[in-house]
N, C-alpha and C positions, 0 to 999 in steps of 0.2 A: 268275720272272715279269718279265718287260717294263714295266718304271714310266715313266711319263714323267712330269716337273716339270710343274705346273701352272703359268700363268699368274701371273707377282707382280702384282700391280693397285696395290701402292705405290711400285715402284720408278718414277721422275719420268725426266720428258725431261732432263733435267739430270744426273741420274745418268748415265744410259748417252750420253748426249754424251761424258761425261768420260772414262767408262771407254772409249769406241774411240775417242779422241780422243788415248790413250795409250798405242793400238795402232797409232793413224795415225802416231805422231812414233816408235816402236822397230821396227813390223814390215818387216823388210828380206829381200830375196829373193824377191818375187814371189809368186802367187798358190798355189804347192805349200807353199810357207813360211807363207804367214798361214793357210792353214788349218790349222796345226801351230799357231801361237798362238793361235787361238781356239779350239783343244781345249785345249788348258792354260790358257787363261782362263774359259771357261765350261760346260767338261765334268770338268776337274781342280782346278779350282782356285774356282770361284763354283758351281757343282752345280747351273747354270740348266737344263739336258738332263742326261742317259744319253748313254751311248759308242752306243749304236745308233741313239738319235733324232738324233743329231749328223750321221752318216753316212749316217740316210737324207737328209736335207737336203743332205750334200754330193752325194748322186745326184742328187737335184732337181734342183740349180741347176748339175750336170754335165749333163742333159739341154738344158736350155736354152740359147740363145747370150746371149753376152757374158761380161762377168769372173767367173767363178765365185765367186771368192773376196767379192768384194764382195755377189755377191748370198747369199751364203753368212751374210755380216754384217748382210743387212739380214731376213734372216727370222730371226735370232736377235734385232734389235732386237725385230724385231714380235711376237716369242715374249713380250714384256716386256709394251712396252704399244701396239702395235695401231701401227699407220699412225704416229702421232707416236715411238714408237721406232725403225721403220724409217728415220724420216729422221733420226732421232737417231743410228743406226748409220752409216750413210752419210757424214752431214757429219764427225763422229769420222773416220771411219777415213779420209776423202778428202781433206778439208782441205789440211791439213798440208803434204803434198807437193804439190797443185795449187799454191797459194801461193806455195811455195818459188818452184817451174816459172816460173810467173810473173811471178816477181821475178827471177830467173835470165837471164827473157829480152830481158828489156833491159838486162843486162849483156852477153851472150854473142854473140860476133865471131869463129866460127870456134876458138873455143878447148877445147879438150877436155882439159881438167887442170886446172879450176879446182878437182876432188876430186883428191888423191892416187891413185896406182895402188896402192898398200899399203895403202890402206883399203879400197877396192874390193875388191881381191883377199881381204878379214881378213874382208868382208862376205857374200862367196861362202861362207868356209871356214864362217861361224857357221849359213849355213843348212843346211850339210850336217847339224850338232848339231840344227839343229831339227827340219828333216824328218826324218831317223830319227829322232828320239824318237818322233812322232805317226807313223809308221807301224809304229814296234813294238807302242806300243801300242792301235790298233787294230785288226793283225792279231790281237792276245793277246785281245782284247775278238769280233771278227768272226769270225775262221778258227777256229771251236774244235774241229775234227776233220778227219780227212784230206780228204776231197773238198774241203771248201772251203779248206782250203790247197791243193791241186789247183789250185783253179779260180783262186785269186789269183796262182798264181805262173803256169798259162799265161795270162794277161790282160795280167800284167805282160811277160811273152815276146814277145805277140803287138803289144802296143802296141811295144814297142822293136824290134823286126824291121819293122815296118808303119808306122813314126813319118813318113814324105815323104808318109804318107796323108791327109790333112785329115780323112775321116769315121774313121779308127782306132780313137778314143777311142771314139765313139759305136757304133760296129759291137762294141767290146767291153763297151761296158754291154748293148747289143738283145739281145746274143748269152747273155752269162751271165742276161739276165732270162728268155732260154729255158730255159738250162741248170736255173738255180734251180726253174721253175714245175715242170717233169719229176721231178728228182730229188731236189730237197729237199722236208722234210715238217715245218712249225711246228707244235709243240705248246704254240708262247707263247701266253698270255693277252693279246694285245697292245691297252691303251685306246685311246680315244680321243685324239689330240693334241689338246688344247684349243687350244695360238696355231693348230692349221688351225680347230677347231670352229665358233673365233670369227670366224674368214673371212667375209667377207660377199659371197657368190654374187651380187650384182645390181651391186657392185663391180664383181666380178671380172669377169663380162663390158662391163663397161663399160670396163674397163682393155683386154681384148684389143680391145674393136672400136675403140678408140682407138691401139691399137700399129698395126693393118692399116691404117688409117684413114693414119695419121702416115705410114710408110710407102710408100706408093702415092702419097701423096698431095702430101708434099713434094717430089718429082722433078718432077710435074707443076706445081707452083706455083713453081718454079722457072725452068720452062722459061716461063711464060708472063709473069713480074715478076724477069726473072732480074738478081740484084746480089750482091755477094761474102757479105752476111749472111746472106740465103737460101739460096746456096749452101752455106757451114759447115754451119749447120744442118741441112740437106739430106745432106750431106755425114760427118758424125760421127755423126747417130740412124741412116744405113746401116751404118754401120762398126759401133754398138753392136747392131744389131738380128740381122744376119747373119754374124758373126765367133764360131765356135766355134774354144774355145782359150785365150780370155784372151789378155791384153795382150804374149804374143811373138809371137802371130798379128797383132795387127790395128795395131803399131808398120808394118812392113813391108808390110800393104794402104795406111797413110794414106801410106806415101813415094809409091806410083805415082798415090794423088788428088791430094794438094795439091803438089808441085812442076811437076807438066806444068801446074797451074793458076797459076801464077807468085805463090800465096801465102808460099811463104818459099823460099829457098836452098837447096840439098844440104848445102852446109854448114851452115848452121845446123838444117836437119833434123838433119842427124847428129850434132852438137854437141846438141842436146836427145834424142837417144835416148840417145846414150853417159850424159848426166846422168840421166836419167829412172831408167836400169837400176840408178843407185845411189840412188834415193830410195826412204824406208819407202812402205808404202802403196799403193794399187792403180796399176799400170803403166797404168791408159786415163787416168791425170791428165796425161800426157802431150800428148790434148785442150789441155786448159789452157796446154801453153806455142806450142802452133800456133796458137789462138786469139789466143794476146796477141802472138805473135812478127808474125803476120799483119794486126797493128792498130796504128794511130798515136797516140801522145799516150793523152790518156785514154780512148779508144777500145781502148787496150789491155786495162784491165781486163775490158770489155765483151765484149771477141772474147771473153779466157779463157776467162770463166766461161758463154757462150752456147754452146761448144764443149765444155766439160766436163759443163754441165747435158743439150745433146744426146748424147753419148755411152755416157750416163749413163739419160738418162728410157727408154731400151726397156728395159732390167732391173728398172725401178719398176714397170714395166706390167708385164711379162711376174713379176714373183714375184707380184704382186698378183692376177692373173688365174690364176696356176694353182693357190694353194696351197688351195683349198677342194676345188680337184678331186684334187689328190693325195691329199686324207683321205678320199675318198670309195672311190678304189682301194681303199686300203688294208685297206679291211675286205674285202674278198673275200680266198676263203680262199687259191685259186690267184695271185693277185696278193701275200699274203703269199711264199709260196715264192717267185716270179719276183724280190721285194724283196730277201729275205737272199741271193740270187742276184748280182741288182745291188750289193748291199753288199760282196762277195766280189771283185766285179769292179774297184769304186771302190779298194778299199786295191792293189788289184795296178794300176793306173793311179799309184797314188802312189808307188807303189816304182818303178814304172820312170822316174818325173820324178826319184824321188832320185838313179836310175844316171845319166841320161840327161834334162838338162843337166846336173841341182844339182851332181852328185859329180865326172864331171869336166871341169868350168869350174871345178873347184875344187880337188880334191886330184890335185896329179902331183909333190909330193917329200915326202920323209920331213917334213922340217918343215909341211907343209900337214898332212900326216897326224894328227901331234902336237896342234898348234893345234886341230885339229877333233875330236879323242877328249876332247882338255880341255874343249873345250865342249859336247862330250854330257855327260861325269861330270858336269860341274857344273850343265846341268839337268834331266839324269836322276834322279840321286845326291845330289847338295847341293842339288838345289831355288835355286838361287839364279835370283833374276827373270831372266826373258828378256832384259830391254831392259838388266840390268845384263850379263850374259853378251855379247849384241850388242857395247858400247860398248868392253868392256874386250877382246874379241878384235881386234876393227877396230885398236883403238888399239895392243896390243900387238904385232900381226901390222906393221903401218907401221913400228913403231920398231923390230922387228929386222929390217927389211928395209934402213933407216935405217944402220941398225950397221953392218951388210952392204955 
């Protein structure tokens, strides 16, 4: 039978600030990586979801545009305590790195080595460790018979042959939620999700008519009061509203917005991308150092955080506004099979992020190889924390390159 974790009503905004606050400063490698630590944090390791409630969320917030992984963390706040963990997810896991960006950017003059290349590189190898581990084991947990390893491994085929496709991903979740309704058949018991239950439907449309609303409507307020602030803003809630993909997709839409707009340099765009790809935490914090790089004095902090909050507010809306409708699906019987369908489809989309970048941007000599099977054992096998695993690859990867 199908359980899902109820609702904790004692755990505090305080709490869960901390805990993805401690995801925001170890998770490194991007948004296929951090949903490997937040299964090992709160489907392995805190027992806040089931391996199948976990995955239907990652479909969710795979249907939607903007960062996956972020909104990924922010319905698992809300899983806790409602709207104030959701922004308690958020600030955790974003912080950190927006910050850093930030503070980076009034250092940075064209310079791209203010990180090592042998940490970078140790950074790559550890997320290979991570993302296999979280899609071993959720194929072990999802594909538990031939079809549906079928349907994950052609998903995973079809996204890597079809990857220059922009809708790929999403043509491969539409397509196995047919596959699923047709051929598969649940005889789970499956409850009620309580953090959807407790959704508040008069919310929720008030969040969509506010996403379509922002949308339309900031291009036009722009054009009629138009200045560089209103532009940003204008400017970043597109970029989060309409960018499926996460943050390797929507780095390379904001290069063709803001430099034909003479907000910042090439060079130092590129000098803040190369840095971004090495900071823990969600890739759209990136936001944050366009914002500050594009502002003077104390006006920097300002730009940041007005670029990272827009970038950011169409996924507040958008998980806000659809999670009460997703629980409503879900009870129909034929929308059950169409789901473990799409579950089927979600792990074979993450195996192919593992072939295609993770694995090779990362492993092409025997020693990458080595470093990367050591950091699966040890958080496969030794259970040793993530973030200690992360720190001591990076670190050791650099200093035999050092030697070298």
């Amino acid at each position: 039978m199908h359980v899902n974790i109820p609702i904790n009503k004692q755990r505090s905004f305080w709490s869960i600030l901390i805990i993805f606050l401690r995801l925001g400063l170890t998770s490194f490698g991007g948004p296929v990586a951090h949903l490997g630590y937040f299964r090992e944090e709160f489907v392995a390791k805190r027992k806040w979801l089931d391996e199948h409630t976990y995955v239907e969320i990652v479909a969710l917030c795979q249907f939607l545009p903007g960062p996956t992984s972020s909104q990924v963390g922010m319905v698992l706040g809300f899983f806790q305590k409602k709207y104030l963990g959701l922004l308690a997810a958020w600030l955790g896991f974003t912080l950190p790195s927006a910050l850093f960006l930030m503070f980076l950017s009034r250092l940075v003059s064209g310079n791209t080595h203010l990180i090592p290349l042998g940490i970078i590189h140790g950074l790559k190898i550890v997320v290979v460790a991570v993302v296999s581990q979280a899609v071993w084991a959720m194929a072990k947990s999802i594909c538990t018979d031939n079809f549906k390893i079928c349907l994950m491994s052609i998903s995973a085929c079809i996204v890597l042959l079809f990857q220059s496709l922009i809708w790929s991903t999403l043509a491969v979740i539409f397509t196995s939620a047919i596959v699923g309704s047709i051929f598969l058949r649940t005889t789970q018991t499956i409850q009620d999700d309580l953090y959807l239950v407790y959704s508040d439907k008069k919310i929720a449309f008030f969040s969509l008519i506010l996403f379509f609303t922002l949308l339309f409507g900031l291009p036009l307020l722009q054009e009629l009061y138009p200045n560089q602030w209103l532009g940003m803003l204008s400017t970043f809630y597109r970029a989060g509203s309409l960018v499926f993909g996460g943050g390797h997709v929507v780095l390379p839409l904001l290069q063709s917005e803001v430099i034909p707009k003479g907000w910042v340099t090439g060079d130092t765009f590129l000098t803040g991308y190369g840095l971004t790809q090495a900071m823990p935490g969600p890739l759209f914090t990136f936001a944050a150092y366009i914002g500050s790089s594009a502002s003077e004095g104390v006006n920097s902090v300002w730009g940041g955080l007005l670029c990272l909050i827009a970038i950011f507010l169409p996924s507040f809306l958008l998980v806000v506004g659809t999670l009460p409708f997703w629980g409503d699906l879900k009870q129909n019987a034929r929308a059950k099979s169409a789901l473990m369908g799409v579950n089927c489809g979600v792990v074979g989309i993450l195996l192919a992020a593992l072939y295609k970048p993770i694995w090779i941007s990362a492993i092409g000599t025997p020693l990458d190889f080595c470093f990367g099977l050591a950091a699966f054992i040890s958080l496969m096998y030794l259970k040793l924390p993530p973030w200690f695993v992360v720190l001591a690859t990076s670190t050791l990867y650099w200093i035999s390159q050092a030697i070298n």
